[in-house]
Every structure is written in C-alpha cells, then in structure tokens.
C-alpha positions as CSV (number, residue, x, y, z in Angstrom):
1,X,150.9,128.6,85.7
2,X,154.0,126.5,85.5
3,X,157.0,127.1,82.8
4,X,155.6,123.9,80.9
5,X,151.9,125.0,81.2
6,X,153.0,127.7,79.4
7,X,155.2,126.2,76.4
8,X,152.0,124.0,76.2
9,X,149.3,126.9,75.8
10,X,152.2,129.0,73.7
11,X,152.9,126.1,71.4
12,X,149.5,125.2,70.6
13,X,148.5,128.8,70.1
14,X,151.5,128.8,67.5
15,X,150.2,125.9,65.7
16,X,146.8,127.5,65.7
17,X,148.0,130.5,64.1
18,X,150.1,128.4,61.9
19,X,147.3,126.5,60.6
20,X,144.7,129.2,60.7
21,X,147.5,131.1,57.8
22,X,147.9,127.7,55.8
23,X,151.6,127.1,56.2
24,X,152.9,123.7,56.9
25,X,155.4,122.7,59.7
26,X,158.4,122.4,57.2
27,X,157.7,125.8,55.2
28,X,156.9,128.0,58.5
29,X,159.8,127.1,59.8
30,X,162.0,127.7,56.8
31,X,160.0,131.4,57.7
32,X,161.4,131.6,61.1
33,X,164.3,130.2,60.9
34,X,164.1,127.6,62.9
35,X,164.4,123.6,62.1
36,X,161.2,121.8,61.5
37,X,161.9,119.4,64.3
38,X,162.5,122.6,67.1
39,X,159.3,124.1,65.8
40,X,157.0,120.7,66.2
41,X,158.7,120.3,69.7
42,X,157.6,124.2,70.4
43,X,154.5,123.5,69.3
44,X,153.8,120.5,71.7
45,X,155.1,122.3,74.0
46,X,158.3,119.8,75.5
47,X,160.3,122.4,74.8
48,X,159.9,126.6,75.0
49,X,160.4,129.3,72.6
50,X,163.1,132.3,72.8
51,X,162.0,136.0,72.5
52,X,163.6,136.1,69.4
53,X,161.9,133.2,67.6
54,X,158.6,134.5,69.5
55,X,159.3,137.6,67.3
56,X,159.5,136.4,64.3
57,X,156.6,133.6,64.3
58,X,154.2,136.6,65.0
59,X,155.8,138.8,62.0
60,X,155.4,135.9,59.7
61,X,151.6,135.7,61.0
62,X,150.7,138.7,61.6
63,X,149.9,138.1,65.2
64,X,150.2,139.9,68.0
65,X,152.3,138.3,71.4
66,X,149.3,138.5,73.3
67,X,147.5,135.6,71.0
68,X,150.3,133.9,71.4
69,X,150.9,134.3,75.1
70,X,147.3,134.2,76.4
71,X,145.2,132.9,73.3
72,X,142.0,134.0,71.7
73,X,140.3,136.8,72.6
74,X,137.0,138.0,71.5
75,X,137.1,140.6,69.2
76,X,135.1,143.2,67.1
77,X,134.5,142.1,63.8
78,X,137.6,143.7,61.6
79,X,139.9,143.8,64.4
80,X,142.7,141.1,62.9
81,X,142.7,142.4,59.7
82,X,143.2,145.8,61.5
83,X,145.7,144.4,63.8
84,X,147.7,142.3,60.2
85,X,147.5,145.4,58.3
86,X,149.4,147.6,61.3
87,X,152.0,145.3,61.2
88,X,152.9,145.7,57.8
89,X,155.5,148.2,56.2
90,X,154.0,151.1,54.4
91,X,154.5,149.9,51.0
92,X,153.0,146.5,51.9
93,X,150.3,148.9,53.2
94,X,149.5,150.7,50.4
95,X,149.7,147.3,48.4
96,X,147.0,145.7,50.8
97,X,144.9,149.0,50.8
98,X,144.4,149.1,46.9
99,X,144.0,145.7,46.7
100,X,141.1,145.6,49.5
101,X,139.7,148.8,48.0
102,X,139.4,146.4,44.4
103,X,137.6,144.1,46.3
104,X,135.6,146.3,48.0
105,X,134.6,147.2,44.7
106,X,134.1,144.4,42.9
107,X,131.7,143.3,45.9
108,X,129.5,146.7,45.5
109,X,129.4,146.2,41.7
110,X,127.8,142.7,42.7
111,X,125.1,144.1,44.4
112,X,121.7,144.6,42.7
113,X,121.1,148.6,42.1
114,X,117.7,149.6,43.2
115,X,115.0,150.2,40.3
C-alpha cells in the first residue's frame, strides 16, 4: 500500500470514529488540537497525520491505533467498551464502573420477576 493509500484508509477510519462518538469537525479538532481545515484534509486523506496527532485522536475516542491503522475488525460483543474503559484513568474508571453498575441495575429492576 502506497503512502496515500494509507492517509486515505487512516483518514476515513478517523472520520468513522469521529462520527461513530458524535463530535463534529470543528469541536474534535478543538480536542486534538489541530485546525479544523488540517483535520478535514486528514480525513480525506490529501494530506497524512503525525504520531503525535494519531495519539491524541485515539485518546479523545477511545480507540485503539490499530482501528485507525487497519480499520474494523470483528469483535466479541463487549470488546470496545472493554478496550474505552482500559484507556481511561482510574478515577474516570471508577466513575464509568458505578455508573454502568446503575444501569445494570436499573435494567434488572426492569425485568419481570418470576411468579
């Protein structure tokens, strides 16, 4: 694969992931750090992406440089939450834990009880 085969499948994969989290153009790249017309050139690919900036596009979405790089893989059912939640701090952690545990919750208590 050719360098611009590559900003081509990496950009789009960004903009996927973008997307997929609900952030627009100008706000994700508030995020990053990077100006909104760089980021829609990375993401159609004219023009690539420094290590640095590839870094913090997949902290801000909680992806990993692999989806970026190579694109969707099939996976087991719970595996990008799994992969999100390892990213995050262990405060953020604990946060996300207790809050999925309320839902968790709230879903069970929705459930009829058998008579």
């Amino acid at each position: 694969m050719d360098k611009k085969n590559i900003n081509q499948t990496v950009g789009a994969n960004i903009k996927r992931e973008r997307e997929r989290a609900g952030y627009t153009q100008e706000r994700f790249s508030e995020l990053i750090g990077m100006g909104p017309k760089s980021l829609s050139a990375v993401e159609r690919g004219t023009v690539g992406i420094s290590l640095s900036a590839l870094r913090r596009v997949c902290t801000v979405l909680s992806v990993s440089g692999d989806a970026l790089l190579f694109g969707e893989t099939p996976k087991h059912r719970g595996t990008e939450l799994m992969d999100k939640l390892d990213r995050l701090g262990p405060k953020e952690y604990e946060i996300a834990n207790t809050i999925l545990h309320k839902v968790l919750e709230a879903f069970a208590l929705g459930k009829e009880l058998p008579r």
